[in-house]
C-alpha positions as CSV (number, residue, x, y, z in Angstrom):
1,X,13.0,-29.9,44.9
2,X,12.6,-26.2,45.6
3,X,14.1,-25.1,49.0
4,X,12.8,-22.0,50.7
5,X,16.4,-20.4,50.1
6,X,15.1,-20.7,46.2
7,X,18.0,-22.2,45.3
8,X,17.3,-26.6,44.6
9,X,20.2,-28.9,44.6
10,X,22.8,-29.0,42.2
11,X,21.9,-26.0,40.0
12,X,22.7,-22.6,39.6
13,X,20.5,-19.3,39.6
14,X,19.7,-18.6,36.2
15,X,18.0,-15.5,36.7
16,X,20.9,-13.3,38.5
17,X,21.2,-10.0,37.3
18,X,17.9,-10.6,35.0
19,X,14.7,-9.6,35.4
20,X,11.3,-11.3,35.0
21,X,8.5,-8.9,33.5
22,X,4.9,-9.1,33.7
23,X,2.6,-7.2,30.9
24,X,-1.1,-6.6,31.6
25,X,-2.8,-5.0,28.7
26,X,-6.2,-4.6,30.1
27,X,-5.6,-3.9,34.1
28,X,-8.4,-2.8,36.1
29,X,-9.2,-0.8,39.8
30,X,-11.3,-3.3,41.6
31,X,-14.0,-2.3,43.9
32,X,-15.2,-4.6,46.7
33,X,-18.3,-3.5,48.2
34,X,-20.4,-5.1,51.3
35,X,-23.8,-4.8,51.9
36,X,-26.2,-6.8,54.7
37,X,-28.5,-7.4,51.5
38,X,-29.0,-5.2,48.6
39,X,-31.7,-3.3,48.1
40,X,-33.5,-1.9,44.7
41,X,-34.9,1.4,44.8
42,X,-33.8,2.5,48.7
43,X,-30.7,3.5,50.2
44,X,-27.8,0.6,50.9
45,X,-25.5,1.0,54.1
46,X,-22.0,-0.4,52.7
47,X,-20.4,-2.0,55.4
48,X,-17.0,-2.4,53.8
49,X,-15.6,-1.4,50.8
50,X,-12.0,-2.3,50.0
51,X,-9.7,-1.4,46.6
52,X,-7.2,-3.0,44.6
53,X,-5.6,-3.2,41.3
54,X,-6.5,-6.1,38.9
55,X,-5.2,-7.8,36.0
56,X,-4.0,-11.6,35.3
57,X,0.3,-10.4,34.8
58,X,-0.4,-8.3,38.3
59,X,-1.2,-11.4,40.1
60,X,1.7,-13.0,38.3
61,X,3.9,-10.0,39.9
62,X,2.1,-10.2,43.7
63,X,3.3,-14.1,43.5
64,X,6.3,-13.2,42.6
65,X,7.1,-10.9,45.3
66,X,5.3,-13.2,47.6
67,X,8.0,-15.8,47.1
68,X,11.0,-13.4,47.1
69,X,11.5,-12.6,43.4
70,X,11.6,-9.5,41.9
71,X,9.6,-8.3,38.9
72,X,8.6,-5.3,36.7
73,X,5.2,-5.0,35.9
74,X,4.3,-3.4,32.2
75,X,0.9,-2.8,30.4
76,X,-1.6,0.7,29.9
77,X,-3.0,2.2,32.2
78,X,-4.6,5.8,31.8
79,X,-7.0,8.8,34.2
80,X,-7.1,9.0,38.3
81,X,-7.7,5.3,38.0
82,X,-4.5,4.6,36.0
83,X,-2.9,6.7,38.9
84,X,-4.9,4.6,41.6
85,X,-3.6,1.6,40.1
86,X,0.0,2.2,40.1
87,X,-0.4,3.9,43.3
88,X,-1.6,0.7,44.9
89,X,1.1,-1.7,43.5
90,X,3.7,0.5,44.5
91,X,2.2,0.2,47.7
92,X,2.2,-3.2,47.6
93,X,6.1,-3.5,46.6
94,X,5.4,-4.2,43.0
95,X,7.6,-2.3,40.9
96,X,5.9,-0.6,37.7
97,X,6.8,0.6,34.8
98,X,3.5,1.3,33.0
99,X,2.5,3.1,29.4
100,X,0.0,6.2,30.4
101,X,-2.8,6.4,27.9
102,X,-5.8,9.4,27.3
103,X,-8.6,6.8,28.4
104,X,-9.9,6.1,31.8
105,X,-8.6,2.6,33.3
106,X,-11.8,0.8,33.7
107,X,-13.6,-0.2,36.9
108,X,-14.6,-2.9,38.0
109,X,-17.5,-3.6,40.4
110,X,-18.1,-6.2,43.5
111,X,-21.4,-5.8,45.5
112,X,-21.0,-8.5,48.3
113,X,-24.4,-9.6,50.0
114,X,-23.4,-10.9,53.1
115,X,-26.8,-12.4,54.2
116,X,-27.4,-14.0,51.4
117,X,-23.8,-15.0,50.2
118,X,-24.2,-14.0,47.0
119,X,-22.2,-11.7,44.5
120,X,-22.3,-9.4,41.8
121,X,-19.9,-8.1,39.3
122,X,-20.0,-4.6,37.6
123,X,-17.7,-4.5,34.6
124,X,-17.1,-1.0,32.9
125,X,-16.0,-1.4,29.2
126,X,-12.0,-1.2,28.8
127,X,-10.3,2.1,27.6
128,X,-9.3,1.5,23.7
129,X,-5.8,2.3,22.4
130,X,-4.0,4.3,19.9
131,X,-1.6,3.2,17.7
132,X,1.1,6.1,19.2
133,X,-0.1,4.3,22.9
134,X,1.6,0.7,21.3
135,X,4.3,2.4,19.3
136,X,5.7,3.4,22.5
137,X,4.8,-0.2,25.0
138,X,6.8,-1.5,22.1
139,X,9.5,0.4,22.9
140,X,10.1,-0.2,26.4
141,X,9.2,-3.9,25.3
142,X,12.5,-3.3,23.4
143,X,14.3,-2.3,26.1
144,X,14.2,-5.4,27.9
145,X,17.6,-7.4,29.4
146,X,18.9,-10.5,26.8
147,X,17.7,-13.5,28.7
148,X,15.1,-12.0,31.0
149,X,11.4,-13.5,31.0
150,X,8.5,-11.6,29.6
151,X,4.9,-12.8,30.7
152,X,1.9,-11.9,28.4
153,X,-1.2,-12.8,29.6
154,X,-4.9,-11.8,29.7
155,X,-7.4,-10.0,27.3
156,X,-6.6,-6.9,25.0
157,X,-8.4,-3.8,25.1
158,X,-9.9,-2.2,22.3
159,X,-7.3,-0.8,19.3
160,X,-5.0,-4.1,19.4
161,X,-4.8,-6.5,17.0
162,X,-5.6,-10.2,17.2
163,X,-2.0,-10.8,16.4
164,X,-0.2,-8.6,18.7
165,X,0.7,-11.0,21.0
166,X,2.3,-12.5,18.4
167,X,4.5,-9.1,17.1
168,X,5.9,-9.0,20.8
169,X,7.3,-12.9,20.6
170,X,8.7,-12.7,17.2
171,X,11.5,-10.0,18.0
172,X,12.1,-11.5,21.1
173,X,13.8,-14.4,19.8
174,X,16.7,-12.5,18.6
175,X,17.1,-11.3,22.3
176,X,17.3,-14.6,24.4
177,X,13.9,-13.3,26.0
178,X,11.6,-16.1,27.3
179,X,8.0,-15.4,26.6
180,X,5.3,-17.2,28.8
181,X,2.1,-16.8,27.3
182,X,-1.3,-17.6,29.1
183,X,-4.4,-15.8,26.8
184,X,-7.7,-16.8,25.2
185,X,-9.0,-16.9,22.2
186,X,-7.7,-15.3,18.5
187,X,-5.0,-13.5,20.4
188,X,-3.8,-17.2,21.9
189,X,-3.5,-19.1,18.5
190,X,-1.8,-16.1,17.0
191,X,0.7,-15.9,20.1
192,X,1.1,-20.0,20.4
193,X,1.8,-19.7,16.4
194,X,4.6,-16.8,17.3
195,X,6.3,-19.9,19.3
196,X,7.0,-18.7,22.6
197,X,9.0,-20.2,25.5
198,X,5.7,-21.9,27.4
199,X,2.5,-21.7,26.9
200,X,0.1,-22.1,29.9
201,X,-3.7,-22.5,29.7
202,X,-6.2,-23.9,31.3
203,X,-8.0,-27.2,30.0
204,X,-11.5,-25.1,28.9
205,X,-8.9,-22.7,26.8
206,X,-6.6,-25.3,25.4
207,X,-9.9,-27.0,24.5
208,X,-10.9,-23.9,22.4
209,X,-7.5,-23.5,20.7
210,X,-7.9,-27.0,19.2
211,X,-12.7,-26.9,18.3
212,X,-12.3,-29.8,21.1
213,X,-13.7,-30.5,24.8
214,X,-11.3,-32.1,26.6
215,X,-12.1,-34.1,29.5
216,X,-9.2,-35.6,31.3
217,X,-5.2,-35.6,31.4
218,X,-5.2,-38.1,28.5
219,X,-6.7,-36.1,26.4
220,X,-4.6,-33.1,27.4
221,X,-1.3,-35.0,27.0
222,X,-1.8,-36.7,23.2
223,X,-3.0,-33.0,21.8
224,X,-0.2,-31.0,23.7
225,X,2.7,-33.0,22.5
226,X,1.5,-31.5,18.7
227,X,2.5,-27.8,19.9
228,X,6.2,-29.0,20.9
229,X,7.1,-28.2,17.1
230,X,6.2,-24.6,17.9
231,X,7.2,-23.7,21.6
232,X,9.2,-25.3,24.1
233,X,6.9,-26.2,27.1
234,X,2.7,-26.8,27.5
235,X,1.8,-26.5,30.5
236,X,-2.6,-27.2,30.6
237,X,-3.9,-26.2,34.3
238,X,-6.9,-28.7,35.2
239,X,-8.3,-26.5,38.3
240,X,-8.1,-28.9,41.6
241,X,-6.9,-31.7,39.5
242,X,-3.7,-30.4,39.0
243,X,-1.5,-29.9,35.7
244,X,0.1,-31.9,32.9
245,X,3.2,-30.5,31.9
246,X,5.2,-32.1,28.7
247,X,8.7,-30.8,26.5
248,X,10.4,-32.9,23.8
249,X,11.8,-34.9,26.5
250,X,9.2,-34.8,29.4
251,X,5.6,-35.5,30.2
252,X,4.2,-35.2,33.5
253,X,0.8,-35.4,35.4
254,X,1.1,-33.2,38.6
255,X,-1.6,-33.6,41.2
256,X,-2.3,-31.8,44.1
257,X,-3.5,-32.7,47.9
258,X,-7.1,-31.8,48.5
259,X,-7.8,-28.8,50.6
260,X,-10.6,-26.1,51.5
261,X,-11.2,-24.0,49.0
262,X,-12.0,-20.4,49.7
263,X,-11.7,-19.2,45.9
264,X,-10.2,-20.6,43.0
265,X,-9.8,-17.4,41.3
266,X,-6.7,-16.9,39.9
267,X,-4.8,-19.8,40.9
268,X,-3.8,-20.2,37.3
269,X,-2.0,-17.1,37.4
270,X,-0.2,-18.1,40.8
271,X,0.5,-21.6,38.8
272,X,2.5,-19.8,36.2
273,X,4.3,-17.6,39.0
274,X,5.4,-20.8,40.7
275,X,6.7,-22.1,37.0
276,X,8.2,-19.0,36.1
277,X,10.2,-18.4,39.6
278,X,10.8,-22.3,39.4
279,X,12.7,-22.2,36.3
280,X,14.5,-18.8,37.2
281,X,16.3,-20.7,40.3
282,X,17.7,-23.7,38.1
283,X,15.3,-26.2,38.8
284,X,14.3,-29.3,36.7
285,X,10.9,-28.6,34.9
286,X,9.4,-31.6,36.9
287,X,10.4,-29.1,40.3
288,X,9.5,-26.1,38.2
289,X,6.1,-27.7,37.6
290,X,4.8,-29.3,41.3
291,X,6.6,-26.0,42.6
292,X,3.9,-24.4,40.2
293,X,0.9,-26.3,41.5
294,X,1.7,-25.6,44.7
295,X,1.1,-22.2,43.9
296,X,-1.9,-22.7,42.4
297,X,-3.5,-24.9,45.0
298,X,-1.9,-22.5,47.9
299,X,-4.1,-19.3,46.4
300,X,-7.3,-20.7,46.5
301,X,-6.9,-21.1,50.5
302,X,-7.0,-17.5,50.6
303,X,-9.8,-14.8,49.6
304,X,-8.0,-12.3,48.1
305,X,-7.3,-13.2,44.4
306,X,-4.5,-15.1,43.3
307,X,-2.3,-14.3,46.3
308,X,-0.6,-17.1,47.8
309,X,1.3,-17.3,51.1
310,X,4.9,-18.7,51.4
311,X,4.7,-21.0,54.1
312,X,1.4,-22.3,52.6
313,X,3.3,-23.5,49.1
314,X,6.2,-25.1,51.0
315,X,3.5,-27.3,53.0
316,X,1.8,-27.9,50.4
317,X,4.8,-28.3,48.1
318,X,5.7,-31.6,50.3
319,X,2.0,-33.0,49.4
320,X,2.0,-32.5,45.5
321,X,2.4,-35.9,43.6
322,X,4.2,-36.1,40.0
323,X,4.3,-38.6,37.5
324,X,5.9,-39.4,34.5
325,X,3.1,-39.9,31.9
């Protein structure tokens, strides 16, 4: 069990005097905007409008701090929106270490209708890359600490490679760097190929790495144990149903209490937070997993995506049922 001090019984803190990194390729500023009810062709009185950064390996990072750990957070970003965005994390306490590029960081739209309750997004395309723009993430990707943990997760703007997750795990083997890896897609197979530390994706994309739909935790559990010959842990996020985690040694279905959810955005990201900070403090990876879920079911209480609140997980913590499957 994970204890608030961070530290479970009997173990030791693996991750002191490492780091645990977060890369986000294709970050984004968000833009909320609120409107009574929009309007086409007239002038709209914006009631609120609020700001953010986005990107899946930030909301890893805001977890992270959240709970007490520490992270760096790595990716492009380029233009007054680049600046915006690392303006905002630092604001936030997230430490960056980001790779400025010519192109603008793209934007990203919300127009809230409040009478209505209803949404919509804006998405602006993403800025593309140059090969000089990788040649140097990939070296402060080789700058990295032996043993720390690398996260990789999210889509790839224009000018990568399908394989280039896969050219950031390889090396790191020779390093002792664990590589957590949570994509979609030709980018995913290529990366799960490369044979990183865990792999973490929900049931819809684990169901598109294999041509299959997969329904239920069965199903999950007899096609995940065929990935244990290339990475170390599967960990397949189900939504409010929970997670099934398996190693060469372990299989578990993780379920969590119901609760009210206000948005289910991004809990998949605060999942792999919770698993990531789990195994950093020594625990088992039946803690590091409920700890996980927790996470995940703790975000979706809240608005704001992918953020979590302590006391929330360690409530919740208490609720989460594990089996051995």
């Amino acid at each position: 069990m994970l204890y608030k001090n961070g530290k479970p019984e009997g173990s030791t803190n693996r991750l002191e005097g490492a780091m645990i990194y977060t890369l986000t390729l294709n970050p984004s500023l968000k833009k909320s905007v609120h409107v009574e009810e929009f309007v086409y062709d007239d002038v709209n009185t914006i009631l609120e409008e609020k700001r953010s950064a986005e990107g899946k390996g930030i909301d890893v990072s805001r977890v992270i701090k959240e709970l007490g750990g520490s992270s760096v957070a790595l990716g492009f970003v380029g233009g007054y929106n680049g600046l915006e965005v690392e303006g905002r994390l630092a604001g936030e306490g997230i430490v960056c270490d980001f790779t400025r590029v010519n192109g603008e960081t793209r934007t990203n739209v919300s127009i809230h209708q409040q009478g209505k309750k209803m949404q919509t997004l804006l998405s602006a395309p993403a800025a593309g890359v140059t090969g000089f723009d990788v040649a140097l993430l990939f070296g402060r990707i080789k700058q990295i600490p032996r043993g720390s943990y690398l996260v990789l997760t999210g889509s790839m703007p224009p000018g990568l490679d399908d394989n280039f997750y896969a050219q950031l795990i390889t090396p790191s083997k020779g390093t002792e760097v664990k590589v957590f890896l949570d994509a979609d897609g030709a980018e995913f197979k290529c990366g799960v190929g490369a044979g990183p530390f865990l792999i973490k994706p929900n049931i819809h994309v684990f169901g598109r790495l294999l041509d299959n739909n997969l329904k239920d935790e069965d199903e999950v559990l007899e096609h995940a144990t065929a990935y244990l010959e290339l990475v170390e842990y599967v960990v397949v996020s189900m939504g409010m149903r929970g997670a099934v985690g398996v190693s060469r040694k372990e299989k578990y279905i993780v379920s969590p209490p119901k609760v009210n959810v206000k948005s289910p955005i991004g809990a998949g990201d605060a999942l792999l937070a919770g698993v990531i900070l789990g195994f950093g403090k020594g625990a088992s990876f039946r803690d590091a997993l409920s700890f996980g879920v927790a996470c995940g079911t703790a975000s979706c209480l809240n608005t704001a995506q992918g953020l979590c609140v302590t006391e929330d997980v360690y409530t919740i913590l208490e609720q989460v049922s594990i089996k051995d499957a």
